[in-house]
N, C-alpha and C positions, 0 to 999 in steps of 0.2 A: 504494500500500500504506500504510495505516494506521500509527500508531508501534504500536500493540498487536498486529498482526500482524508487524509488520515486526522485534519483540523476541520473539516466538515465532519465529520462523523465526531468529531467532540461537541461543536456547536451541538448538535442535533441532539445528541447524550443531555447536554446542559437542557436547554432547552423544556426537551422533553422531563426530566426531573424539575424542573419548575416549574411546569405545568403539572403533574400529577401533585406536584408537594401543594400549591392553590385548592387542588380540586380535593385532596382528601382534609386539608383543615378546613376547606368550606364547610364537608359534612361533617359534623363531630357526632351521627350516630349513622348504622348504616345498617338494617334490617336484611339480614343474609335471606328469612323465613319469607320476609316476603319478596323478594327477590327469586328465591325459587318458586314461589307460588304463582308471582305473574309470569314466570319463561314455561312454568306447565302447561299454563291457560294457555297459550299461544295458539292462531290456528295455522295449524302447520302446513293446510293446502296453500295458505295466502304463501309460506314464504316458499314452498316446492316453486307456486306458479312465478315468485318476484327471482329467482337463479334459473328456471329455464327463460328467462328476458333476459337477462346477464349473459347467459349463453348462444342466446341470439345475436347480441352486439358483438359478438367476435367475429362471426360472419357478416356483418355488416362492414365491421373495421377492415376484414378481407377484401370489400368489395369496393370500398375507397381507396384500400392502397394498389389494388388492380388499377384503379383510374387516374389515381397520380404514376403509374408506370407507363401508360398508354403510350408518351410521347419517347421512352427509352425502350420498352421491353413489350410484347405483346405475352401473357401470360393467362395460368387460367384462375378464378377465385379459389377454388380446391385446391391450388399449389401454396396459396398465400394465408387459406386455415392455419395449417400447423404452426408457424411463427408467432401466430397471434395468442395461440393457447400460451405456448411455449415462454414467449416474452412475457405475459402474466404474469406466471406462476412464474419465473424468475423475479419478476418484480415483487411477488409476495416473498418468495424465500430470502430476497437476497436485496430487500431495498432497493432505493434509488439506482446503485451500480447494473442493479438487475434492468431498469430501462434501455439498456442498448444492443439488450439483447435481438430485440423484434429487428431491426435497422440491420445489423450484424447476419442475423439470420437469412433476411431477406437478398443483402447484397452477395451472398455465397452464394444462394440457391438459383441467382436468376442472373449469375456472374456480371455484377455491377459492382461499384465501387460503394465502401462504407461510406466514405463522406456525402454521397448522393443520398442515401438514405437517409443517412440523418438530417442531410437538411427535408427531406419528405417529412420524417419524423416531427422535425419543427414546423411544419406547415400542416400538420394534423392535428398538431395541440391549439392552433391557429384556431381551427373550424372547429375542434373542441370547445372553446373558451366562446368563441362568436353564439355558438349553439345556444349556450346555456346563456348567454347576454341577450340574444335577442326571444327566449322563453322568458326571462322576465321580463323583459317589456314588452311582450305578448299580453302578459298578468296584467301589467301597470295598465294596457290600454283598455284591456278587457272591462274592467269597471270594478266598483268597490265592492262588490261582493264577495271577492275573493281577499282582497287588503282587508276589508271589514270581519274575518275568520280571525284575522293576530288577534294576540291578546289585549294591546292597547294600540291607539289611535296614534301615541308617541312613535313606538315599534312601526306602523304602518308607513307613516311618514318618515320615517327613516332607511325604512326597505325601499321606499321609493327613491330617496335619493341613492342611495347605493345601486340602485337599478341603473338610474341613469350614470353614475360616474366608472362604472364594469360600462357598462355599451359604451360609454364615450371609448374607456380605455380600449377595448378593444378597436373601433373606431383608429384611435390612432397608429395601433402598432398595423391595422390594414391598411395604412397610408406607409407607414416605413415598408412594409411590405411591397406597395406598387411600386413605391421609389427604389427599391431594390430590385426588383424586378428587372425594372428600365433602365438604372443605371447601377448596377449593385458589382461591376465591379470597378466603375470609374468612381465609386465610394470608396472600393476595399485598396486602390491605386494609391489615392489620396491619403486616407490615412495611413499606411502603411510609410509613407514618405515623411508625413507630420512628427509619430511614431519611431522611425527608428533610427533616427540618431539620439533619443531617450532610452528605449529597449528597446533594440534589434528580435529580443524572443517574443518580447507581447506585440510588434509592430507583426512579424511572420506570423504567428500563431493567430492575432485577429483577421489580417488578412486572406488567412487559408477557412475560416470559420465565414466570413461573411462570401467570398466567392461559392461556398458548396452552398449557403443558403441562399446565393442567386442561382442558382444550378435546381436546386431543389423547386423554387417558386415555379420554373421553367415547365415543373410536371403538369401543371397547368395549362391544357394546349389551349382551349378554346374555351367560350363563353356556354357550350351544352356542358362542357366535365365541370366547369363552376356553379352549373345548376346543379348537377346531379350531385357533386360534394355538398353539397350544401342542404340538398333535402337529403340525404344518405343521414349525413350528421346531426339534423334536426330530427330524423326519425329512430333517433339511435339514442340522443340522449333523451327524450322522451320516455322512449321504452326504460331506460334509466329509474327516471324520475317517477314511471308507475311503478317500476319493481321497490324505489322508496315508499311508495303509497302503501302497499300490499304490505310490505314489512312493520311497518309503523301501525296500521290498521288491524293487525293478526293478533295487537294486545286488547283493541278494545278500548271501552270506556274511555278515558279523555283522549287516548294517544285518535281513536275513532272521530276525534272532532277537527283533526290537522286537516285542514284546505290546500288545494296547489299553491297559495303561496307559503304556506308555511310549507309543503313539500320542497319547492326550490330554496328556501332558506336554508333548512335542510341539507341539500344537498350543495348547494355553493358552500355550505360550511365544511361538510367532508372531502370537496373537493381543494379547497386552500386548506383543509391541516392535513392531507393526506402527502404536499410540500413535505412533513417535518416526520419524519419514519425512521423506524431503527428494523434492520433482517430480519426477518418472518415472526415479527410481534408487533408491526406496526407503530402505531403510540399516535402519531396526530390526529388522522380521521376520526379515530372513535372520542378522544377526550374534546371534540370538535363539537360532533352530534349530541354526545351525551352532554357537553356543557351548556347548546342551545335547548336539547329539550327540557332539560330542566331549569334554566335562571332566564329564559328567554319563554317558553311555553306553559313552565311550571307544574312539567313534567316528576311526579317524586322521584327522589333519588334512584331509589331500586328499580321501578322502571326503567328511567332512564340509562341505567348501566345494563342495567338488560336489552331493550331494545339498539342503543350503541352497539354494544358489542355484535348482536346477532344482523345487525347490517352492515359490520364490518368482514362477517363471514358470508352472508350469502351473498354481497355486491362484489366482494373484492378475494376474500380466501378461495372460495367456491371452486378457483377457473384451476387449485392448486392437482387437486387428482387426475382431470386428463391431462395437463400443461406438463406433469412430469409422467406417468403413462406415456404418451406422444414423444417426449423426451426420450426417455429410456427406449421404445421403439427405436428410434434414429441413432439412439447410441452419442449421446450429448451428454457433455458434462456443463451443467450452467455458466459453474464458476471457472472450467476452461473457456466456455466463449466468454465469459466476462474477462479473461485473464486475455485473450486474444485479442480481443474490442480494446484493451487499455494498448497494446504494443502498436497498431495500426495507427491510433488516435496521436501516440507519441509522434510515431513517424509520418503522421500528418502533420504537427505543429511545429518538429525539430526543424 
């Protein structure tokens, strides 16, 4: 492990124990009895049917990155399944490091270069983030019946505003995006020149990072594959955001009174702490969910650590038995492609 990786994974460590150390002297009692008592009640079809929609979106995810190849590789969705299991369930066992697995996979199997992929990679979490920006301001336009669900009028006007400054942001990073597009390497020319008579390593190493993510935007042939990214991924996270519904609803009683807005609250909260994660225990998602439902929906404790946790297994653990299944068929060792991905990455930026 690198020292820049190796003070990441300290941050995250920190972090992470200041967050759990908050959240257990918040509660100063914590009823184990009823805690089991609301995870038996549970109905467990709601959460079978919220992981077979979880395992839908892998095949979705297949069929987006089919379309961002279109302009380099013709290929078929059934060759671009396995990666996607695969890369998962790497990211559940192996953290963040475990992300570059999918990119990794991909550029072997369809003999492409890894930096192409990764910039794909970054123009997926693109249409990721746009998705879930432009569902809540679906909500916001839709009218107050859904805002009027939070628990106070404060909270609602608040989720509005954070509606609107996520869509802006997004908004602008798809303006750095066209601007790269069209001139993304007489950007990465420029700085590079600005750059390296300060560090010659960070002037190379940004340069080689923004050229493969003008490479990447390239996947993009035309104005049909921008429509179909676009509904792919709005249909994708969607499917998302019902399998939150179904999971949250499977306890009943108040969790049964959460609205789609409070669903995307929800979920845009497990999606920014799911950022802060330590190898196959996670730790941000869940102290995410579980800190909105309860000081935000006023969710009880036990609850809330029970429903937490059990959407952090059927959204995100679940994809863990075929992704290494599928693995171990192919004869992969995860943390060899991880260990692979870091020496390429090197001798991309050296």
């Amino acid at each position: 492990m690198n020292t820049k990786r190796a003070l990441v994974t300290v941050v995250v460590i920190a972090v992470l124990g200041a967050l759990i150390y908050l959240q257990v002297h918040t509660w100063k009692k914590f009823d184990w009895a009823t805690f089991w008592t609301n995870t038996e009640h549970v109905r467990w079809a709601y959460v079978a049917y919220a992981m077979v929609l979880i395992y839908l979106t892998f095949l979705i995810r297949a069929i987006r990155w089919r379309i961002f190849l279109k302009p380099l590789r013709e290929t078929s969705t059934a060759r671009l399944i396995p990666p996607q299991f695969i890369g998962f369930a790497g990211l559940a066992l192996l953290g963040r490091p475990g992300e570059v697995i999918r990119p990794y996979l991909i550029a072997n199997r369809e003999n492409l270069t890894f930096a192409s992929q990764m910039a794909v990679w970054l123009v997926e979490r693109i249409f990721d983030m746009a998705s879930v920006a432009v569902m809540l301001v679906v909500i916001e336009f839709i009218g107050d019946p859904f805002w009027s669900a939070l628990p106070n009028t404060h909270l609602a006007a608040q989720a509005r505003w954070s509606a609107g400054f996520f869509f802006s942001g997004i908004l602008v990073v798809a303006a750095v995006a066209v601007l790269l597009r069209k001139s993304g390497y007489v950007v990465a020319d420029r700085l590079k020149k600005l750059l390296k008579g300060r560090s010659p390593k960070l002037a190379h190493g940004l340069h080689a990072k923004l050229v493969s993510f003008t490479d990447g935007l390239e996947t993009i042939s035309d104005l049909s594959s921008f429509v179909q990214l676009a509904l792919w991924s709005f249909l994708m996270w969607s499917m998302v955001a019902l399998a939150y519904w179904l999971v949250t609803h499977a306890y009943g009683g108040v969790m049964a009174h959460l609205g789609p807005a409070s669903i995307m609250l929800l979920l845009v909260s497990a999606m920014f702490g799911s950022l802060i994660q330590l190898p196959g225990v996670g730790g941000g998602s869940q102290l995410a969910t579980i800190a909105v439902l309860n000081r935000v929906f006023g969710v009880p404790n036990e609850v809330a650590v029970s429903c937490g946790m059990l959407l952090w297994v059927s959204t995100f653990l679940s994809v863990m038995p075929v992704g290494l299944l599928i693995a171990h068929r192919e004869r992969l060792s995860l943390r060899g492609v991880v260990a692979a991905e870091q020496k390429e990455e090197a001798a991309l930026t050296d």
